[in-house]
N, C-alpha and C positions, 0 to 999 in steps of 0.2 A: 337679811332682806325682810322685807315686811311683808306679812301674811297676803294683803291683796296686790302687793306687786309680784307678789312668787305664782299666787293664784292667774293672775294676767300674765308673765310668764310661760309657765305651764301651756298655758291656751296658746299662747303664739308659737311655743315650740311643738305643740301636737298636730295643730294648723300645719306646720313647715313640713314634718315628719310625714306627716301624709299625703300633703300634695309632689312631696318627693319620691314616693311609694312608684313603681313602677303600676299603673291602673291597669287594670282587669276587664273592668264594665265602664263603658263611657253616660250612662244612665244608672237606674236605680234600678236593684235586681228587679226581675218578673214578677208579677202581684203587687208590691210595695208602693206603687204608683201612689194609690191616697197616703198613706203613711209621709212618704215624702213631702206631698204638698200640705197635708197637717205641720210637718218641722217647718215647712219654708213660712206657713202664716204664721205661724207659733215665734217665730224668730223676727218677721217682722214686727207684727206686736211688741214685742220685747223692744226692740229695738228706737221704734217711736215712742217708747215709754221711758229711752234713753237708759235703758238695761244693753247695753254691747255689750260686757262679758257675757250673759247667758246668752244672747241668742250668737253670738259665734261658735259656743261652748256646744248648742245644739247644732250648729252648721258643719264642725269640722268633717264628720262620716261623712256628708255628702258632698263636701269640696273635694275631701281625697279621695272621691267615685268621679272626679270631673261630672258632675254634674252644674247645668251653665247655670242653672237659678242660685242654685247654694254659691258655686264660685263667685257669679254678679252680688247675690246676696252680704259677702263678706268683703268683696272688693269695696261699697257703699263704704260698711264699715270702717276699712282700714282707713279710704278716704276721709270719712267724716273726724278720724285721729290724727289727720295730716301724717300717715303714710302712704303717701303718692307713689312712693315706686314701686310697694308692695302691693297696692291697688292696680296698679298698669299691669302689674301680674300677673294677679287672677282676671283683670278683665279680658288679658290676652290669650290666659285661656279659655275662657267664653267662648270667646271670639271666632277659635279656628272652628267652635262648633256652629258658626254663623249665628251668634245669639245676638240678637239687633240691640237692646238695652244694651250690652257690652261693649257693644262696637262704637256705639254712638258714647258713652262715657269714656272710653278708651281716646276717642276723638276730642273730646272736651280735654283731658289730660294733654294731650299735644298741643290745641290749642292756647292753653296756661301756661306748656313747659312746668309741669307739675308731676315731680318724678319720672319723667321722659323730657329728653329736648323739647326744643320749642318747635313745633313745626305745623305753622297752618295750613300749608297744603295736604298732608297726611290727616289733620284733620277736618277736613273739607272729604275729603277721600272717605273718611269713618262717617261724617254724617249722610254723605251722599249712599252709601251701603246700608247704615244703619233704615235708613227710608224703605229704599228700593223691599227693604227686609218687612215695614211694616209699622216700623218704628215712628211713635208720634214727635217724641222727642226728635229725631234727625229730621223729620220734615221740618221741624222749626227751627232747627238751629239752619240746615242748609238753606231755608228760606232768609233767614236773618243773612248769613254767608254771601247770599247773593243779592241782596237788599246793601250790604254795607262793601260791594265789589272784594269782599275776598275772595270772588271765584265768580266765573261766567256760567252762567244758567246754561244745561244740556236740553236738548229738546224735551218737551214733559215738564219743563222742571220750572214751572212758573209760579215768584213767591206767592200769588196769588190762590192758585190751585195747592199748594202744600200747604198754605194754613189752614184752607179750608179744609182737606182731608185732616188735618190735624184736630182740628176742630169737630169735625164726627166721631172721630174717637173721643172724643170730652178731653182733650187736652187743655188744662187753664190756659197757656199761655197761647196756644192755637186757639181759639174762642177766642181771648182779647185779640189779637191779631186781625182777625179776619173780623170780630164785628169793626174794627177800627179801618179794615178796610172799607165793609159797606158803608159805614157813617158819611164815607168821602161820597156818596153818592145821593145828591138830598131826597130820590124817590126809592133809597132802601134804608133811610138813618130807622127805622123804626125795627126794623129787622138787625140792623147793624148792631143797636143799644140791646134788645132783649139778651144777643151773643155775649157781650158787655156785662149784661146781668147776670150770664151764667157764671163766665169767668170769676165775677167777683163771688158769687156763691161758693165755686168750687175752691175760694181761697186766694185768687191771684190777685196780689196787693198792689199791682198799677191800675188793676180794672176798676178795683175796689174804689182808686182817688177818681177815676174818667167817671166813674156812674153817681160817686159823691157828686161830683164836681155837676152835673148832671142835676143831680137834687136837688143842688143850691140854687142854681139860675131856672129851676122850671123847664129845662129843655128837656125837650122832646117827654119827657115822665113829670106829673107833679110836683110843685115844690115840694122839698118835706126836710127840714133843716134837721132833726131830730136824727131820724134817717141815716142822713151827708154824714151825721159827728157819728156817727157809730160806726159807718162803713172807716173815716176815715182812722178811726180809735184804732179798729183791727188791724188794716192798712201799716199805723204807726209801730201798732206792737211788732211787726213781722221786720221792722228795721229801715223802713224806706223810707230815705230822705224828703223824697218828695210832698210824702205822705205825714212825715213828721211837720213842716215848714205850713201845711195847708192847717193840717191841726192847731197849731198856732194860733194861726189866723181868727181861726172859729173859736180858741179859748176867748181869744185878746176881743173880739167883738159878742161875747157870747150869743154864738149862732147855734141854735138846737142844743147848746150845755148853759149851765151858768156859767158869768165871766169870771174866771180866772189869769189873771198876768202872769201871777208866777210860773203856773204851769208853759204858759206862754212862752214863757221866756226861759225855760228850761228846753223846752224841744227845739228852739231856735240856740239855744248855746249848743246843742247835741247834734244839730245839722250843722253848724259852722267846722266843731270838730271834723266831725266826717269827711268837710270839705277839706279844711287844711290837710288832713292826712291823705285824700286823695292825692291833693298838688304836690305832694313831699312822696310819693313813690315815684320809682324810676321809670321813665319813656320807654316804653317799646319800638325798637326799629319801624315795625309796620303794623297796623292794627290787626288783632287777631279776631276772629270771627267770634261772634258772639255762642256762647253756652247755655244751653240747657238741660239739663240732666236730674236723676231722680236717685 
């Protein structure tokens, strides 16, 4: 065996070992408190730097304390390796400790049939708990849920009012939401696009194309084509088709870049792929509620 698959071994089998361990403390002893949230940044870091071996490597002690951060922490992980079942896991045990990030990725997994059956009602269940808990993510995924009728709004539960609390917590995807929804309203578009603006700041590469797209026509904000090709640049790098096709556009007419065709005509063969391989996966019975998770 080769030195770094013994090494990644090793970690999954210390991982298993421990969270097999009969637990003791369902937290992190007394005092240790900053210690812990030191490992837990420390391991995110890593982890966005696309070091998973080490930051699991520092998760394991606190997994097998059932602690719900470290657990959700490593469940991310397993997930982002595509082990789905071993991710439904640990986020299950999260879970029973009512940890809303848990519940609501736990839901997300049901809703994929992703190392769990398939089940949108159970994850319609996880996002609608995941909220109640706090969670920005589950107000937006059960607002989508009930936006796309996989499930009947309970009283409270208007998609309109969950974006918007999603959106005070600075959720990117709640922000574009809910300025998309003021837009609909022509005496709050001005209010509506600033939201738009956040979103696309804070990274969400649909807001990013709505506030280009925004740039280019003068609405509502200044033209500013230069702007448009930069938001959409970012937009494209993060893989969105939409955002790839528009880019195009703006190489092939040089709007705020110089003109380029090739390039043109490279992000336009790369969204075509995209497309064909959409229409070549399998149908799903019934549409499953949309996803969002961290």
């Amino acid at each position: 065996m080769k030195q770094g698959h013994l090494a990644s071994a090793l970690v999954t089998y210390a991982l298993a070992a421990a969270l097999a361990a009969p637990v003791h403390a369902q937290t992190a002893p007394s005092g240790s408190v900053a210690d812990t949230l030191n490992i837990l940044q420390e391991a995110s870091r890593l982890f966005r730097e696309g070091r998973s071996f080490d930051a699991k490597l520092l998760l394991v002690p606190l997994a097998g304390r059932d602690v719900p951060d470290a657990l959700f922490a490593v469940g991310r992980i397993e997930e982002s390796e595509g082990m789905y079942a071993r991710a439904a896991e640990l986020y299950e045990r999260a879970a029973r400790q009512k940890h809303a990030p848990s519940i609501n990725n736990l839901g997300a997994l049901y809703a994929e049939g992703l190392g769990v059956p398939r089940d949108p009602a159970r994850a319609v269940a996880g996002y609608r708990e995941a909220a109640q808990l706090g969670s920005a993510d589950g107000m937006v995924n059960l607002a989508l849920a009930i936006i796309t009728r996989a499930t009947s709004a309970q009283p409270g539960e208007s998609p309109a009012e969950l974006v918007e609390r999603a959106a005070s917590l600075n959720h990117p995807a709640g922000m574009r939401l809910h300025g998309s929804t003021l837009m609909l309203d022509p005496a709050r578009q001005r209010a509506g696009f600033t939201w738009l603006e956040k979103a696309a700041a804070a990274g969400d590469a649909p807001a990013m194309v709505d506030v280009a797209l925004a740039k280019q026509r003068g609405q509502i904000t200044r033209r500013d084509f230069e702007g448009a090709a930069a938001l959409l640049q970012r937009a494209a790098a993060s893989g969105l088709p939409a955002a790839k096709r528009e880019l195009a556009t703006v190489y092939e007419l040089g709007l705020g870049v110089p003109t380029n065709a090739a390039e043109a005509q490279r992000l336009r063969r790369e969204v075509e792929i995209a497309e064909r391989a959409a229409a070549t996966r399998p149908a799903v019975p019934d549409p499953a509620p949309a996803t969002v998770r961290r």
